[in-house]
Steps between C-alpha positions, in 0.01 A plus 500: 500500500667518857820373321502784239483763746770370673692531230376799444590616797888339480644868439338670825686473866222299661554439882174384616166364400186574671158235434222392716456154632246376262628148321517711107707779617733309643556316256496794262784638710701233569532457067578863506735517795694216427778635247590769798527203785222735740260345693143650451386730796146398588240786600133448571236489240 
């Protein structure tokens, strides 16, 4: 699923990516930020 909306998201100018630190979504982000070489932001939970 995180794969399809990163394709999904191909088309839009995405310059950062905000998640908290839990273990899922970071690893939910890092599938989804990968194509646009950005390094997630982490926030608290």
């Amino acid at each position: 699923m995180a794969g399809f909306v990163s394709r999904r998201l191909q088309d839009d100018n995405i310059t950062a990516v905000y998640c908290s630190p839990m273990r899922r979504t970071v690893q939910t982000t890092s599938i989804i930020s990968e194509p646009y070489r950005l390094s997630p932001v982490y926030t608290p939970a």
